[in-house]
N, C-alpha and C positions, 0 to 999 in steps of 0.2 A: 574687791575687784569689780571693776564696772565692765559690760559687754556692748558692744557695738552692733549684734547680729541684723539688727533693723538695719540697719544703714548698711551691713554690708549684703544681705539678700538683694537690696534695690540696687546697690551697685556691680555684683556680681551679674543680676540678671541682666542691666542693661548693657553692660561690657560685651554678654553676651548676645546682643540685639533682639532679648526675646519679651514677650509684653506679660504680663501676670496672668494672663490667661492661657498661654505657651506655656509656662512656669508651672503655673496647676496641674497641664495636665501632665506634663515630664516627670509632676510628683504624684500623681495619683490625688490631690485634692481638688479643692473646690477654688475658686480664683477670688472667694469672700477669704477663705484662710489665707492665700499668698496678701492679699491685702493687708487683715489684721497684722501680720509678721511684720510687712514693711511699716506699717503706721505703728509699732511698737504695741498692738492693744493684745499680744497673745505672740507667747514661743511655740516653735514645731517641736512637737517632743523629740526624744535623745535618739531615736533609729531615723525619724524624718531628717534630723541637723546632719545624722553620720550621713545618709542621702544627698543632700545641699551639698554637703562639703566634697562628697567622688564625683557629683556632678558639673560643680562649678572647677572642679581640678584643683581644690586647696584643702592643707588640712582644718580639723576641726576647730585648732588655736584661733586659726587668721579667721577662721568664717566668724567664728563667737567675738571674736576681737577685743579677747580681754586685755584690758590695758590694769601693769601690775604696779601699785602703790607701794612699794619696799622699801624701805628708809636702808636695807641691808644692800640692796644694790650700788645705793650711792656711797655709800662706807666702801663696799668692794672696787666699786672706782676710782676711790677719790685713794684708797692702799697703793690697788695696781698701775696709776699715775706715780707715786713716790717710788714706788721698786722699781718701774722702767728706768725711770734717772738714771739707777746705777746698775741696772740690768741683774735684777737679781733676778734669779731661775726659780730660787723658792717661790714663786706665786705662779708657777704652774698646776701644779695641786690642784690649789685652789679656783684656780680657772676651769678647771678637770669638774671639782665640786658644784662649781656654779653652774657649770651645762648640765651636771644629772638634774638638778635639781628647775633648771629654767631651759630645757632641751628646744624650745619652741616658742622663745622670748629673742626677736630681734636682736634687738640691741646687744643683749648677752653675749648672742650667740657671733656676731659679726666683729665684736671688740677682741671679742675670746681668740677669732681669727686672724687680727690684725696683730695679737700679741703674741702668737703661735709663729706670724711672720716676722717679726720683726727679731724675735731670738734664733729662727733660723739661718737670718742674714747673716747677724753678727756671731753665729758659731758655725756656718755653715750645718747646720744639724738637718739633715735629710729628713728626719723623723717629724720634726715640726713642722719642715714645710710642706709636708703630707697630711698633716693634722689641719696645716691651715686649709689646703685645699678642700679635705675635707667640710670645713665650717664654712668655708665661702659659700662651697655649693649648697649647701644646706641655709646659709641668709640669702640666697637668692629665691629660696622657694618662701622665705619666711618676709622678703621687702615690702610686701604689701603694709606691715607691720610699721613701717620706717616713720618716723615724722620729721627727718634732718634733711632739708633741701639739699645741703651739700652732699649727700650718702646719695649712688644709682647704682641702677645696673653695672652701666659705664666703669665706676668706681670700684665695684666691685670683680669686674675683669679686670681690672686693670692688674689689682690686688694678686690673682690670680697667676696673671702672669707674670709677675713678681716671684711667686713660690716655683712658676716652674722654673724659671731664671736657674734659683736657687739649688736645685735640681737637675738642671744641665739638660735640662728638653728646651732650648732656644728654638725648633721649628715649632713647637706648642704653646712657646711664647709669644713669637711673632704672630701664630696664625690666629690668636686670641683677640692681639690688640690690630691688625688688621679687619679683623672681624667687626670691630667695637671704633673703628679711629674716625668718631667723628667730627667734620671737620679739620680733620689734619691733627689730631689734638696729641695722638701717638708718634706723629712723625719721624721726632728725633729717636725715640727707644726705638723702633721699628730699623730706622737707619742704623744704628750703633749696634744692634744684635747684627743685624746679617752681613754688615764689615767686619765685626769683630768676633762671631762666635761662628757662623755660617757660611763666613769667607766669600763673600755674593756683592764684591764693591761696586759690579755695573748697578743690584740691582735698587743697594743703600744710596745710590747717589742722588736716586729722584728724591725719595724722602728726608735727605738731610738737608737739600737744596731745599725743600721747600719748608723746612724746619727751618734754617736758618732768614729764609725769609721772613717768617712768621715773629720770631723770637726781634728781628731789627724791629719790625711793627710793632709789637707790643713793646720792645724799650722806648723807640719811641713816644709812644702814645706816655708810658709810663714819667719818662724823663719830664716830659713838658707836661704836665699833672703836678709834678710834683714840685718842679722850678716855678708853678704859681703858688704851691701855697707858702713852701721859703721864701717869695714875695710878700703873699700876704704876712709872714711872722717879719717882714725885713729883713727877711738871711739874704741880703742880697750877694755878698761875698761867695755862699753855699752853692745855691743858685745860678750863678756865673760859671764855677765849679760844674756843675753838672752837666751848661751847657758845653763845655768845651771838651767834655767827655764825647758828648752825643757826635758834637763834629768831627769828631776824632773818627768815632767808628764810622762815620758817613764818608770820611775821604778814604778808612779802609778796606771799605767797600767798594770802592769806585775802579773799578777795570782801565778806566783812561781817563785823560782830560775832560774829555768832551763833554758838550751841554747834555745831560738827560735827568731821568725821573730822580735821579738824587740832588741835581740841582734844586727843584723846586723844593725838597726837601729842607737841603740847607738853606734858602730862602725864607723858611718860613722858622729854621733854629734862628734867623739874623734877628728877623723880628723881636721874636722873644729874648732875647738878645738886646737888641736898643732899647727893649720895655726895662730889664734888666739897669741898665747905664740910666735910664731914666729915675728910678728907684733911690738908686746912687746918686743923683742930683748933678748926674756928668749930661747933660744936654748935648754937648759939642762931637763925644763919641757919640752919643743917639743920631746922629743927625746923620757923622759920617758913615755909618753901619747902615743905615736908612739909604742912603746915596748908591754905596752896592748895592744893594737890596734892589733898589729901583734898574737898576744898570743888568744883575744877572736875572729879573725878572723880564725885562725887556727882551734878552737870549735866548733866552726859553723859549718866549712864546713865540718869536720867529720862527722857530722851528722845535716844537715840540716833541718829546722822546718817550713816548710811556713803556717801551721793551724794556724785557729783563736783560737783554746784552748789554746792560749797564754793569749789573752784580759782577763782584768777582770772587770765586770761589764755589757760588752756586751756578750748577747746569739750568737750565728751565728750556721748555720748548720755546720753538720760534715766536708761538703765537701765546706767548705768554705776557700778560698785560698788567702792570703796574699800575693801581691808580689812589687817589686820595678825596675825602670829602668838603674839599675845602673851598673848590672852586675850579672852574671848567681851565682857566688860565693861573700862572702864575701871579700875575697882578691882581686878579679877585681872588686867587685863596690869600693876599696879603692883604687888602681890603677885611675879606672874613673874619682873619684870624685878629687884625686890629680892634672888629667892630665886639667879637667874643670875648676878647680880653678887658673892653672896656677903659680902654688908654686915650681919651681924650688929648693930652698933649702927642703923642702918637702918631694920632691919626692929622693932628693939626702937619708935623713935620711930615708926613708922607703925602699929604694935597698940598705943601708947597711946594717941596720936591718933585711932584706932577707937573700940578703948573708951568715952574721954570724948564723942566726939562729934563733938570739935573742935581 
């Protein structure tokens, strides 16, 4: 086992904003000994570390920061991966066993949690997701420990509220991931408990609106990500496919006729779109898909609509503002999105299409 306690004295104290001579004297030594600790040349004996560790508010594991080399943990994970498959409960136990023995190992102890939850979904077992709660709260005192970018706090309330889901405390679930929703990132669970378990639909309406806002954005974003790179493989067949999914939900979205921020939207699926027909070696559709293009950009920018009284189905306040990176008008985020996509023949047919007019 190797320790980290150098590195974490210095990061403990600085977190704490205090300088190794504040440090010194909070421990009763000399600010040459908090030195030698942080430069690794000398350990605080075993009543000084239990001191570090009630001072710095961690226990003695996370300060010493043993990091454990166990060839038996990755066998224990690599079992408890093949018995989830079929959700066998036999590797309870054993999960049981691996926390006596690694009570104050992260990673352990947070898995052990996530496995505690996931069997009291699918049996509804109250028992478990009281176990799991248990462990969460316990990896959160132990995350200092974490080395998986994707693992946070965040991640771990979320979890949280998950158990109590399971458990039927929906106002302790909500008030977890309200607590923690950052960036909107809870939205939709927040909205779907308090409609459907709390019975609170004025107050689910804000948060599903603005979940389902979010969710078009990221397919969005996601759909045309992905129709380049079935370009680049030449799915172009695929690719055409997906776009006319994306227009699909953009015209299901659309509350009326009228010119607004979905417009410019689907202006910029045409595009990719005639890139699409170009791929295809259909030049003649590129051109005419180009020719709208030109015609409902032209609409737009006459009169520009960034409100959400476009969306239908989501409420949003009045002064709720729609907007995109692409370009101040519709005509330059089609300019943009040409120059980013790197379509040479492209951009040749949309500067003739300028030119003439039409």
């Amino acid at each position: 086992m190797k320790s980290s306690i150098a590195e974490n004295i210095r990061l403990f104290r600085k977190q704490k904003k205090l300088t190794q001579e504040q440090l010194a004297e909070a421990m009763g030594v000399t600010t040459g000994a908090v030195h030698k600790w942080e430069a690794g040349l000398s350990t605080p004996e075993l009543g000084l570390i239990m001191d570090l560790a009630d001072f710095f508010d961690v226990s003695v594991d996370i300060l010493l920061g043993y990091k454990i080399n166990d060839k038996r943990l990755d066998t224990l994970y690599k079992r408890v991966t093949e018995r989830l498959t079929t959700m066998d409960p036999a590797i309870l136990p054993e999960i049981e066993q691996a926390l006596q023995k690694y009570p104050n190992v992260f990673n352990v102890v947070y898995k052990a949690a996530l496995i505690f939850l996931v069997f009291s979904i699918g049996e509804e077992n109250k028992a478990n997701a009281k176990r799991a709660l248990e462990l969460f709260e316990r990896s959160l005192a132990l995350l200092p420990q974490n080395t998986d970018p994707s693992v946070g706090e965040v991640t771990i309330y979320s979890n949280m509220a998950s158990a109590h889901e399971v458990l039927g405390e929906y106002d302790k679930a909500v008030e977890i991931l309200k607590a923690h929703n950052l960036n909107g990132m809870f939205n939709d669970s927040i909205g779907i408990e308090e409609v459907l378990y709390l019975k609170k639909p004025d107050e689910a309406e804000k948060f599903l609106s603005e979940a389902l806002i979010d969710s078009f954005s990221v397919f969005t974003n996601a759909s045309f990500g992905i129709s380049l790179l079935l370009c680049a493989k030449k799915e172009y067949d695929s690719a055409l496919d997906l776009i006319k999914w994306e227009e699909y939900n953009i015209n299901m979205l659309r509350s009326n006729d009228k010119v607004n921020f979905l417009s410019k939207i689907e202006i910029l699926t045409m595009v990719a779109k005639a890139g699409i027909f170009l791929g295809k070696g259909d030049r003649k559709e590129a051109t005419k898909i180009m020719r709208n293009v030109y015609s409902k950009a032209g609409q737009f920018d006459l009169a520009p609509d960034y409100s959400g009284n476009s969306l239908r189905f989501a409420s949003v306040p009045k002064d709720f503002i729609l907007h995109d990176s692409m370009g101040a008008t519709a005509a330059e985020s089609v300019e943009t999105l040409i120059k980013v996509i790197e379509n040479s023949e492209l951009g040749d047919i949309w500067r003739k299409i300028k030119n003439n007019g039409n």
